[in-house]
C-alpha positions in Angstrom: 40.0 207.3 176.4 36.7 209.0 177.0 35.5 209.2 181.0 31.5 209.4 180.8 30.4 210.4 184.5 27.9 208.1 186.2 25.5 211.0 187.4 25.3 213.3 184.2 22.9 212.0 182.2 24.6 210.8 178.7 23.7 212.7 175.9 23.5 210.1 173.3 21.1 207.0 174.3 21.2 203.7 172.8 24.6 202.1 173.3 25.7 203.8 169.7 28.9 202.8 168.1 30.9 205.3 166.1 29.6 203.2 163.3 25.9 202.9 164.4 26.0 207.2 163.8 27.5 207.2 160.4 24.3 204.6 159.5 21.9 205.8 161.3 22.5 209.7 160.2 23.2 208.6 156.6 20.2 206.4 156.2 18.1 209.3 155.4 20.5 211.0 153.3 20.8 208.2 150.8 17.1 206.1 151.2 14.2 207.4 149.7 11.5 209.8 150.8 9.6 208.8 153.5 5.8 209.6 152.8 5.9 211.9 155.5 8.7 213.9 154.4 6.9 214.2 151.0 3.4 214.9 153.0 5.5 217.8 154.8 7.1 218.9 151.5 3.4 219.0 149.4 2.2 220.9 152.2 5.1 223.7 152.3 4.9 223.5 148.1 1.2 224.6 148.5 2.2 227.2 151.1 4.8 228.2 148.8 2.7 228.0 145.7 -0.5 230.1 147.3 2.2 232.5 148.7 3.7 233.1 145.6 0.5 234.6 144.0 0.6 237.6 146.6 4.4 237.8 145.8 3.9 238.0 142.3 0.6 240.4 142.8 2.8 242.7 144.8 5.4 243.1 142.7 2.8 243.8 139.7 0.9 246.1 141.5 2.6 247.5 144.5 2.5 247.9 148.0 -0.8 249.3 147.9 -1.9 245.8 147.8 -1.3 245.8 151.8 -3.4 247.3 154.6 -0.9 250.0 154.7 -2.3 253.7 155.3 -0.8 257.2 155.9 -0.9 256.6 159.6 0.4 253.2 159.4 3.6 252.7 157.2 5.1 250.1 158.5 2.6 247.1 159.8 2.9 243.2 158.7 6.2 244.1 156.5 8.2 245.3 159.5 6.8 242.8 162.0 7.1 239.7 160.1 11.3 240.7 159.0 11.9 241.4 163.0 9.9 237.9 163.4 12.4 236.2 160.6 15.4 237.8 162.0 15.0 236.8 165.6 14.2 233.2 164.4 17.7 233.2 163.0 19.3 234.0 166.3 19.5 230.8 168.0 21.6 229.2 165.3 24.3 231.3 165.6 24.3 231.0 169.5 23.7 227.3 169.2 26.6 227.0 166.7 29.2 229.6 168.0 28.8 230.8 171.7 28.5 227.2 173.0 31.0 225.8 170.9 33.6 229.1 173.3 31.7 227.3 176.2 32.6 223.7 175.7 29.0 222.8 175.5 29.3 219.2 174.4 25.0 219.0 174.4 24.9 222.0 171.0 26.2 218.9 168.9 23.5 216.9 168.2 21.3 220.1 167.3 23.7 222.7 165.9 23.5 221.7 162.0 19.8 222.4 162.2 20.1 225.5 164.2 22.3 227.0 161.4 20.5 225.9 158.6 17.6 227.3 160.1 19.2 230.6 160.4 19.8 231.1 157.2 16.5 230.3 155.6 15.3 232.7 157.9 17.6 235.3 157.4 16.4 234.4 153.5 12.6 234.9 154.2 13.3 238.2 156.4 15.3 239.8 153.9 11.8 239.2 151.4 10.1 242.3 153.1 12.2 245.0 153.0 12.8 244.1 149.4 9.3 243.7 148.4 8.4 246.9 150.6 10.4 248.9 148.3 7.6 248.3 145.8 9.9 248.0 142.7 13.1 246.0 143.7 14.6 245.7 140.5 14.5 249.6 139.7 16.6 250.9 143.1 17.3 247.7 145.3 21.0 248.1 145.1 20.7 251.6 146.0 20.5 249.6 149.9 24.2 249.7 148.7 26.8 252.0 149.0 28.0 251.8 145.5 30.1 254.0 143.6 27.7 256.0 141.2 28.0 258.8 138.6 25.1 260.7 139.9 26.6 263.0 141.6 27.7 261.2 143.8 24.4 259.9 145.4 25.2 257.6 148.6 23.1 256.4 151.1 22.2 257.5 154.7 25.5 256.3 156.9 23.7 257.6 159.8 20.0 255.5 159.1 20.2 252.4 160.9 18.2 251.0 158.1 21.4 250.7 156.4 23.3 249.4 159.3 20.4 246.9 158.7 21.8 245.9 155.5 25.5 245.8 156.4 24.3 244.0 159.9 22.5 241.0 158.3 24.4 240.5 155.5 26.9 240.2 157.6 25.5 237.9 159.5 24.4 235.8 156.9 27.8 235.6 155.5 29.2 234.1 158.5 26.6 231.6 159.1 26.5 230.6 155.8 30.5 230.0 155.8 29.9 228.1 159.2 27.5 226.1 158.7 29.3 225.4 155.2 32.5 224.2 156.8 30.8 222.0 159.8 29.6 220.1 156.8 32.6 219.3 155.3 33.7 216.3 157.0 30.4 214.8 156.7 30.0 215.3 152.8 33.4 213.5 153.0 31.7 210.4 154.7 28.4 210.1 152.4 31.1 210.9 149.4 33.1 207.4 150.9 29.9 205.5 150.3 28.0 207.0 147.7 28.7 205.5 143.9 27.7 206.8 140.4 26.8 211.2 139.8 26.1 211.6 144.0 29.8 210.0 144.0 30.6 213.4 142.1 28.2 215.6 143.7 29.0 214.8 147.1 33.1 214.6 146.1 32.7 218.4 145.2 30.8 219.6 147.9 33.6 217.9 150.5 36.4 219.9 148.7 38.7 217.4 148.6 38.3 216.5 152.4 40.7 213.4 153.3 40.4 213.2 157.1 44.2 213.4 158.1 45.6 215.1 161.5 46.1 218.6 159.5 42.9 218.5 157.6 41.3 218.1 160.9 43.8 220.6 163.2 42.6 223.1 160.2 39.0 222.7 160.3 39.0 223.4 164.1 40.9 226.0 164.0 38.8 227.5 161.5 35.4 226.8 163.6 36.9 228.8 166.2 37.8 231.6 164.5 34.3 232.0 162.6 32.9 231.1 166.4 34.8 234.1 167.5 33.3 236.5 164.6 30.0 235.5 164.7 29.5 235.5 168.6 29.4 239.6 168.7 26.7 239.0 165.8 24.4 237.1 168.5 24.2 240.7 170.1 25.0 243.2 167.4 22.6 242.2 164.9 18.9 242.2 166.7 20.4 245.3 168.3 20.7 247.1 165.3 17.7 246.1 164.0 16.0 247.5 167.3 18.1 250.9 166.2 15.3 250.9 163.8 12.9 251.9 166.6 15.0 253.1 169.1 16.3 256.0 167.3 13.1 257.5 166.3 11.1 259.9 168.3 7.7 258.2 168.6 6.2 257.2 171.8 6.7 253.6 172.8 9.8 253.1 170.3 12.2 255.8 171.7 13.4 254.1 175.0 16.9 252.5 175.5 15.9 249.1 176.4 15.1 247.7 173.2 19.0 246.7 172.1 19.0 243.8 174.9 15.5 243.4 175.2 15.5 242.4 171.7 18.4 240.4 172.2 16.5 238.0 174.4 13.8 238.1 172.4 14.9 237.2 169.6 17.4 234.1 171.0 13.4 233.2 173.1 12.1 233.0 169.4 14.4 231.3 167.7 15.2 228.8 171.0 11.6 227.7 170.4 11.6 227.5 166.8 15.1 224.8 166.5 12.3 222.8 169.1 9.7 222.7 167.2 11.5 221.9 163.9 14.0 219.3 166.0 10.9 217.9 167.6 9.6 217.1 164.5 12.9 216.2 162.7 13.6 213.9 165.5 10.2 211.6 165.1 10.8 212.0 161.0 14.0 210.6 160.7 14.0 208.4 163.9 16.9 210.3 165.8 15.7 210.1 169.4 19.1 208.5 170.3 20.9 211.4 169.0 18.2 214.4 169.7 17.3 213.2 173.5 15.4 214.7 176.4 18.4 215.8 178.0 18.9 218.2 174.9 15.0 219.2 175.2 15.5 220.2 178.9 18.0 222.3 178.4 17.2 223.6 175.2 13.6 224.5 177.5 16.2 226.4 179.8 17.2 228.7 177.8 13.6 229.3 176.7 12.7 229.9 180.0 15.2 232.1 180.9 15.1 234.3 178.2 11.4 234.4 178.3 11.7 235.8 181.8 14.3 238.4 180.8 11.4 239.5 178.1 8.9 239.9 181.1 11.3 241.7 183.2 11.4 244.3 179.9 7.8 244.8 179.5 7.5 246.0 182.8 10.1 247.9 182.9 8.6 249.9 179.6 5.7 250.5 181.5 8.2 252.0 184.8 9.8 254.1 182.3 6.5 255.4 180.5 4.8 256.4 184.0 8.8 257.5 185.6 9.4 259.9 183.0 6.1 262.0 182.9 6.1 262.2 179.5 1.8 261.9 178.1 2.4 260.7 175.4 4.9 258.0 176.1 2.3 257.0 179.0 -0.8 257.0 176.2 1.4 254.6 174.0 1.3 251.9 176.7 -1.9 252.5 178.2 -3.2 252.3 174.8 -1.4 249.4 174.0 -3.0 247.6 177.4 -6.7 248.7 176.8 -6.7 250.0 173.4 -8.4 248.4 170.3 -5.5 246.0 169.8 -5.5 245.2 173.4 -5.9 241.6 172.3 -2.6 241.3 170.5 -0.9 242.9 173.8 -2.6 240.5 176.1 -2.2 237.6 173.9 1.6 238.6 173.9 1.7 238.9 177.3 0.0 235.4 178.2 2.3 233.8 175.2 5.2 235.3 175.7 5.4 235.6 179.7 3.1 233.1 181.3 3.7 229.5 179.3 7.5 229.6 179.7 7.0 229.6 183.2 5.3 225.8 182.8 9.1 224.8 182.0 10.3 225.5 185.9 8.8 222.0 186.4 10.8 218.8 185.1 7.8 217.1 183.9 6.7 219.8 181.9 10.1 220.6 180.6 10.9 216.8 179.7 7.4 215.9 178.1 7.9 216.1 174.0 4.2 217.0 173.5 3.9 220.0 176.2 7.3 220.9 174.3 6.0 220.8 171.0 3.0 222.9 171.9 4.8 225.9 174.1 7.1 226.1 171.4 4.7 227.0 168.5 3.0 229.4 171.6 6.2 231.2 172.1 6.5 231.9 168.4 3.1 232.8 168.1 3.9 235.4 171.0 6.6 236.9 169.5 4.9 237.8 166.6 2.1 239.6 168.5 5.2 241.3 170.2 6.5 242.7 167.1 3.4 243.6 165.8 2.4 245.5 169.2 5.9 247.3 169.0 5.3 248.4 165.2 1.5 248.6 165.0 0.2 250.0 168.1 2.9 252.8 168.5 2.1 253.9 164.5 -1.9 254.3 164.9 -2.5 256.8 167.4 0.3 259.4 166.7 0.2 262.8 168.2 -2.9 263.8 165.9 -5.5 262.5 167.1 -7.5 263.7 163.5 -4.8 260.9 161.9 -5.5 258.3 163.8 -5.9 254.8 162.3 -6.8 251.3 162.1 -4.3 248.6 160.4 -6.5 245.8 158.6 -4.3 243.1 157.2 -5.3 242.3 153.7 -5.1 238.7 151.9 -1.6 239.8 150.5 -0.2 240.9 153.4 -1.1 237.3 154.7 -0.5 235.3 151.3 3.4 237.0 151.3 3.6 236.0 155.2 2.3 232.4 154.1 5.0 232.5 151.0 8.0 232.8 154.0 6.9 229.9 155.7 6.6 228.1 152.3 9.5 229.2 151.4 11.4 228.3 154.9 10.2 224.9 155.3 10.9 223.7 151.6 14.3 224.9 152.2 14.4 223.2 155.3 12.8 219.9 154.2 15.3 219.8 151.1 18.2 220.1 153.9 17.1 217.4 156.1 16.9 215.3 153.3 19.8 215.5 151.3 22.4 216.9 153.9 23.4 214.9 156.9 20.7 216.9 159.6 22.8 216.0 162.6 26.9 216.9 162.8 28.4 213.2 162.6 31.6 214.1 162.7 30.9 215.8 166.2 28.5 213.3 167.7 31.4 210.8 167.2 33.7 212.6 169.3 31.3 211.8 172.2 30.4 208.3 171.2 32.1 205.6 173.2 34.0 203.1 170.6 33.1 199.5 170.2 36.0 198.3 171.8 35.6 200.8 174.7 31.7 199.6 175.4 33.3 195.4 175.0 36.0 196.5 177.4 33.0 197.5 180.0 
């Protein structure tokens, strides 16, 4: 028998029965399209589509297609992968970390945290791909494969490779977790489906039949892939801030990035699983399921790990003026009061100031403010990547190589093919696989006979 205390707020609404979820979260899996799922899919089709001609143009006529110059190598590229990564964080912390914890609340949102992570993991692997300017000539040399030349192996001690072994990593994992928590469900629609989904479904639930050991197995399993992919939370944004860290330049070469990207990148993705659950919620009429209890302390987090991303850029600017060093000192000055001082002030008010708004409940519990600060937040951490990569690169020690980066239309179309790309994936996911865990959202549903009995 389940014990629901009277003064924690109950995290499913609506008096639902074990069998009112199986309806209510199949309902969009087998009905038809709403229009405003296919309004949100024509409009990520026509991002995908416009996208695709920069993509395509790229890949024809190479990087040169960017705003990239001598001074600058690494601008939009760079910035919008670290962007794509970070997104991907939450799901993983959603989906494993909280599941260690006992948090009963990751339930509702979890399957959507992990899908999002890897269609994110999908769209950042696009740019160092594309950035190689002909993929399908040395791609694989990202590989350490067993050649005849000599041999000829990659750089072990680049952390651009840790890069690949890092993420692919990580997307292994996630892929294999989120693959299994779906399992049971594909079972369920598989119960009720008839005809070719009867089949579909039937293969995709690999033979799932619901008894003691099938289940004993599958949580066993959780736990251990919880337990491997909880050092990814940690490892994986902090090898990708090896990238910077390890060089010598002047606003990159400081030991705070590992856990300062951290918490950026679980800020980021925090605010994206709102702004895609926000809408998911109204689309599919979940607000039983998705409530404002999960909102508030989904906001939290946000604002917790938005003030541990405050606390770092000061402390940059301590350890630029501490250690003395001019040119470390120029890097963030110029950064502050330099010509892209508006991308380092709009970070600043994005990324520090409207978290803050969530330390009162009515902020923190109001869908709309929500909404908004999460699409703010994102917008911020793009502008913090881009500060990182961009404003370090154009003033170098030359002052005769200095440079301006001008984003070109490719540069934007291939940014606007990710997004395409991302939310077509997504769409196609909330539509044809169960967007909320059922199988989990039972185990904290009262049953019928409980609810009669009260």
């Amino acid at each position: 028998m389940q014990v629901t205390s009277s003064v924690r707020t109950p995290l499913i609404t609506g008096g639902k029965t074990v069998h009112d979820v199986t309806e209510d979260i199949c309902r969009q899996v087998e009905g038809k399209p709403s229009k405003s799922w296919l309004l949100g899919m024509g409009m990520a089709l026509t991002a995908f589509g416009i996208g695709f001609i920069a993509v395509a143009a790229t890949l024809w006529e190479g990087i040169g297609m960017w705003g990239l110059n001598k001074t600058v190598g690494w601008a939009w590229d760079i910035t919008n992968f670290v962007w794509w990564v970070g997104i991907g964080h939450a799901g993983t912390l959603i989906s494993a970390v909280l599941l260690l914890f006992r948090q009963k609340w990751r339930m509702a949102i979890n399957r959507a945290a992990e899908a999002m992570t890897i269609f994110a993991v999908i769209c950042a692997a696009m740019f160092p791909v594309l950035h190689m300017g002909r993929p399908w000539l040395g791609a694989y040399w990202a590989l350490p494969l067993p050649n005849t030349f000599g041999s000829l192996w990659v750089n072990f001690n680049s952390p651009l490779l840790w890069d690949v072994f890092a993420i692919s990593t990580y997307f292994s994992v996630s892929l294999v977790f989120w693959y299994i928590g779906l399992v049971p469900d594909f079972a369920t629609i598989r119960d009720r489906a008839t005809g070719v989904r009867k089949k579909i479904y039937g293969a995709l639930s690999l033979g799932w039949n619901g008894a003691a050991k099938a289940w004993s197995r599958y949580e066993s399993v959780s736990l251990i892939l919880a337990g491997l992919a909880t050092p990814l939370v940690l490892s994986v944004h902090t090898i990708v801030s090896f990238d910077f860290a390890t060089s010598v330049i002047p606003g990159w070469h400081t030991t705070i990035f590992p856990p300062y990207f951290v918490a950026g990148a679980i800020f980021s993705g925090f605010a994206m699983v709102l702004t895609l659950m926000l809408v998911t919620r109204k689309l599919f009429k979940l607000e039983d399921y998705i409530t404002i209890e999960h909102i508030g302390l989904m906001n939290i987090v946000i604002t917790i790990t938005g003030s541990i991303v405050g606390i770092a850029y000061i402390t940059e600017f301590f350890v630029a003026w501490y250690s003395g060093v001019p040119a470390e000192q120029y890097a963030f000055f110029n950064r502050m009061q330099g010509p892209y001082w508006w991308a380092y002030w709009s970070m600043m008010t994005c990324n520090v100031i409207s978290p803050q708004l969530f330390w009162f409940k009515k902020i923190r519990t109001n869908i709309a403010a929500t909404f908004i600060i999460s699409i703010i937040v994102n917008i911020g951490m793009w502008f913090e990547r881009f500060v990182i990569i961009v404003t370090s690169l154009h003033r170098d020690y030359l002052p005769s190589s200095w440079a301006m980066f001008y984003p070109t239309v490719y540069d934007m179309g291939v940014y606007l093919f990710t997004f395409g790309l991302f939310f077509t994936a997504f769409l196609l996911f909330a539509k044809f696989f169960p967007v909320v865990n059922m199988a989990e959202i039972k185990s904290i549903v009262k049953s019928s006979s409980e609810k009669q009995t009260a």
